[in-house]
N, C-alpha and C positions, 0 to 999 in steps of 0.2 A: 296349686289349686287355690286361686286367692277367692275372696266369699264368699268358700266354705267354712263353716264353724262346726267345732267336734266336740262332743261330748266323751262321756269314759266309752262306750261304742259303736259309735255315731258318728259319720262323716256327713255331714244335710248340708241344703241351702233350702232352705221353706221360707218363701213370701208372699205376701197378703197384698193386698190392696182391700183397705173396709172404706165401705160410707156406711153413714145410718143419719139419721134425722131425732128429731126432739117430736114428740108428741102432734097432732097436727100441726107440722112444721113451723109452730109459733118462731120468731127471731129471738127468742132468749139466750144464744149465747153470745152476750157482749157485756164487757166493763168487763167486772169483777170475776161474774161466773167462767166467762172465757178463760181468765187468767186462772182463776184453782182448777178448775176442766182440765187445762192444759199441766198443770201438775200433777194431779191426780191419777191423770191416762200416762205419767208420765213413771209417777210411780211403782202402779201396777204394773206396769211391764216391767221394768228393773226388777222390782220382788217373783219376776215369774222367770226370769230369765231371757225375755223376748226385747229384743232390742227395736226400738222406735227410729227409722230410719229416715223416717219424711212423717210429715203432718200439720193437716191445716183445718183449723176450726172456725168455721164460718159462722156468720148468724145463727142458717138456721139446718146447716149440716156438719157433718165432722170427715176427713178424710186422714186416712191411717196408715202408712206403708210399713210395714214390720216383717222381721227376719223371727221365725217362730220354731221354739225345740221340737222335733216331730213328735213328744211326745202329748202336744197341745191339739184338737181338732181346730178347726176354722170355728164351728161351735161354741167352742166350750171356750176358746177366744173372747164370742162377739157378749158369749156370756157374763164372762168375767169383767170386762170392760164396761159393757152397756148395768151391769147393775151394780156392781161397786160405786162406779160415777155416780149413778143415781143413786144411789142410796146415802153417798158424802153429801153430793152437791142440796137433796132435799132437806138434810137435816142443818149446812151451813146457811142456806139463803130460802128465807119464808117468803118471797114473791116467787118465789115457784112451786112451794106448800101451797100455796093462796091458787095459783093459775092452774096447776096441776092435783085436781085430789086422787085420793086411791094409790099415792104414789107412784104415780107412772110417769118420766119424763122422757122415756123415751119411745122411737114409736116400734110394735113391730117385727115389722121386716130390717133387712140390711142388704147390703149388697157384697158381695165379698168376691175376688178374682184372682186367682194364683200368678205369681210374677214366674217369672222363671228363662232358661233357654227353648228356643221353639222347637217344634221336633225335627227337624233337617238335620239341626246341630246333633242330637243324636242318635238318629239314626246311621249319618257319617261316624260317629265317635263309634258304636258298636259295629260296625263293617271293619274301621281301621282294629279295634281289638280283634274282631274274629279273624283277621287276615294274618294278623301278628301272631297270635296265638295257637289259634286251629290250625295245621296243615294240611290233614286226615278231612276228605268231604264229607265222612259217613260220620262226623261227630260235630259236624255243624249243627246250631240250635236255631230253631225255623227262624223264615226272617221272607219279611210281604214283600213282593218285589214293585 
């Protein structure tokens, strides 16, 4: 079962796709902010256990592929990330103190979409188990035709 990852008892594969954007999509992340942005998201994951698989920081968006413990919502994810960032990146760089008050640099909304195998893959996979398995018709577990 290769990219799967197991915890003490947990066998997952959970992936994300995130976007999100900076405050009216101002182009502030470039130079310097890009660069701590890009360690900071980089951090947070490492400290959460969620591995950063792909990622790309644009201007004036951020794109995030990650492999995440099911024990994380998509939420509680976009949460962790969207204000820890914000909340380093406000206090290292005063041109966005200055362009953003209230503290807010990020906007929002976000977009998030689950990666994964599509459902053909298993609903095959659970046909070939219940064939191997089940013999008996009268203990088959429903199944949409």
């Amino acid at each position: 079962m290769e990219k799967y990852r197991k915890s003490a008892h947990t066998t997952y594969r959970c992936e994300f796709h995130f976007v999100w954007t900076p405050k009216y999509r101002f182009k502030v992340l470039v130079g310097s902010v890009k660069i701590r942005l890009k360690e900071v998201l980089y951090n947070l994951c490492n400290w959460n256990e969620i591995i950063l698989i792909e990622g790309s920081i644009c201007d004036d968006h951020v794109h995030l592929y990650l492999s995440v413990p099911p024990k994380f919502s998509a939420s509680y994810v976009m949460k962790l990330l969207k204000g820890k960032s914000a909340e380093i990146l406000m206090r290292e760089f005063s041109q966005l103190r200055k362009q953003y008050w209230g503290m807010h640099l990020w906007a929002r909304g976000y977009f998030v979409s689950t990666i994964g195998v599509d459902k053909e893959v298993i609903r095959r996979y659970i046909i070939e188990q219940d064939k191997a398995r089940i013999k008996d018709e009268q203990l088959r577990v429903w199944r949409d035709s």
